[in-house]
Phi, psi and omega in degrees: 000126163332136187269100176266145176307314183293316188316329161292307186277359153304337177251005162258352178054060177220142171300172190273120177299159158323127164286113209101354164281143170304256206292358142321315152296349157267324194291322187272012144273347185273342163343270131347264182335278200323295184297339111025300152311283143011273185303307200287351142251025141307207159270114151285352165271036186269096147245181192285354154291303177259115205161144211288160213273331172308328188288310246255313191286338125349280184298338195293311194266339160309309204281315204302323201298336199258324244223327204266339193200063207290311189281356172059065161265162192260318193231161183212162191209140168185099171093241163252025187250088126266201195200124156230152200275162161323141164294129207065359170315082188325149195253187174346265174221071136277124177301170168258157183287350167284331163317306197267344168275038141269283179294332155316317162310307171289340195254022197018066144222106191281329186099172217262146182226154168222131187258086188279143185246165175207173190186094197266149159217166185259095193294339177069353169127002172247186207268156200229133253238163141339141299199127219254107170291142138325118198272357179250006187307162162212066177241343189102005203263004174268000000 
């Protein structure tokens, strides 16, 4: 499914401008950007036609993050009236480490995992194989 302008402003709860409006052109470069990121700590066969439905709610909420708050400010003042955002709050289209344990997932890199293991056998006086080192190895392996 296609990455659309409106579908960002369905989630900002404003109608969608006119195509070709300055801001219809910002909202569909952060777009564009967002998914960009995305892909490039993706899948390369990931475009904006093609690509798990996730990546799209994924790009969506990246862009809206970017369209909302382009200058990545922290704090706003106007008058006696301010706003200052959460601490941790994600800025523009830096990802998050949940972003990215997503998107890892979706692109099938689960990450290098290690498991210790033990595996005892009892050789009885024979010789025992690959691999069990050898006691006549002479690679060091005893």
């Amino acid at each position: 499914m296609a990455l659309e302008v409106a579908d960002l402003f369905k989630r900002l709860g404003k109608p969608a401008p006119a195509s070709g409006t300055p801001e219809w052109e910002r909202a569909n470069a952060a777009l564009e950007d967002a998914f960009w990121v995305i892909a490039a700590q993706g899948h390369p066969a990931w475009s904006p036609q093609r690509h798990p439905p996730v990546i799209r709610t994924l790009a969506l909420a990246v862009a809206d993050r970017r369209f909302r708050n382009p200058e990545g400010y922290v704090q706003e003042q106007a008058g006696e009236v301010s706003y200052r955002m959460p601490d941790g709050t994600p800025m523009g289209l830096a990802l998050t480490r949940g972003e990215q344990t997503l998107i890892d997932r979706v692109s099938g890199r689960g990450g290098l995992k290690s498991v210790n293991g033990r595996r005892s056998v009892a050789s009885r006086g024979l010789r025992t194989g690959y691999p069990y080192p050898d006691p006549e190895d002479s690679w060091g392996l005893t």
